[in-house]
C-alpha positions as CSV (number, residue, x, y, z in Angstrom):
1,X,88.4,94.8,72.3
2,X,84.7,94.6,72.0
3,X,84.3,91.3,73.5
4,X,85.3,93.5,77.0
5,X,83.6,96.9,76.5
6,X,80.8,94.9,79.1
7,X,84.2,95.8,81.5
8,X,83.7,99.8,81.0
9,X,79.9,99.4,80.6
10,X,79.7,97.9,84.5
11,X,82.2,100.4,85.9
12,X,79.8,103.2,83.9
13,X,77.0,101.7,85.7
14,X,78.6,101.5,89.4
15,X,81.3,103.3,90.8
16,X,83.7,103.4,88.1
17,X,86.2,100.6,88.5
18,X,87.2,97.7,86.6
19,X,89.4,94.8,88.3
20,X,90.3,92.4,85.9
21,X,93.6,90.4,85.2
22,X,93.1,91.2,81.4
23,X,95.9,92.9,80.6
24,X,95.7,92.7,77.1
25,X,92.5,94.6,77.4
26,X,93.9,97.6,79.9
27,X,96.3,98.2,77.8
28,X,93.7,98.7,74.7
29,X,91.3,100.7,76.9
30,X,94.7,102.8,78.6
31,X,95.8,103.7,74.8
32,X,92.3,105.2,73.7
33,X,92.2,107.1,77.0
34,X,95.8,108.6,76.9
35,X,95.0,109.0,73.1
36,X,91.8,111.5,74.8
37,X,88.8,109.6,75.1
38,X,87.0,111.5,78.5
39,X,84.8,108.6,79.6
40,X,87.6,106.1,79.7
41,X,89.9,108.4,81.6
42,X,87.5,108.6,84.7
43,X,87.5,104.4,84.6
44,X,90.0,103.4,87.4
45,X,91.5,99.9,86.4
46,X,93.3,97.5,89.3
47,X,94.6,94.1,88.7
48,X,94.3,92.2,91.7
49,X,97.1,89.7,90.4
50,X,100.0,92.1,89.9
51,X,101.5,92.6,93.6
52,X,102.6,96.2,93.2
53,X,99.0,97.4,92.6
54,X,98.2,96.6,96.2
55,X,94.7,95.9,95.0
56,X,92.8,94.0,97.9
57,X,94.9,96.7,100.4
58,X,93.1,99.5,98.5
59,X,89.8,97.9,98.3
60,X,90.1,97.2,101.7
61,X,90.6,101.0,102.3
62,X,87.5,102.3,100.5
63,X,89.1,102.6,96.6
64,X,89.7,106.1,96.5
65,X,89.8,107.3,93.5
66,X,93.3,107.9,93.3
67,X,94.6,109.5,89.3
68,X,97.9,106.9,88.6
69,X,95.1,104.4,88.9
70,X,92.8,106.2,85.8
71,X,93.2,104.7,82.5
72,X,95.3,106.8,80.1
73,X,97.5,107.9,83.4
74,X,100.1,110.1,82.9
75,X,103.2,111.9,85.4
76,X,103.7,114.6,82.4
């Protein structure tokens, strides 16, 4: 997981997103940030490769900040 903290470190520096097809890595940020960490929960994450992300449509659109997009998401 370190080798892709640069991923969070660029998002902290800009506007707070991270597109990347590394799954392996949202998945390792996602649990810290469900688990509670605060500065990961306001990173957005998209991967532009899976299809029902509709990540170039929402770029396209101004990437809102929308919440199911926030690491550590949850409906409860």
């Amino acid at each position: 997981m370190l080798k892709d903290i640069h991923l969070i470190e660029a998002a902290n520096c800009n506007d707070r997103i991270v597109a990347s097809l590394d799954e392996a890595a949202r998945r390792l940020f996602n649990g810290l940030a469900a688990a509670g960490n605060q500065e990961l929960r306001s990173i957005v994450w998209v991967n532009p490769e899976r299809s029902e992300e509709t990540a170039t449509d929402w770029l396209d659109h101004g990437a809102s900040d929308e919440a199911e997009r926030r690491l550590g998401f949850s409906e409860n």
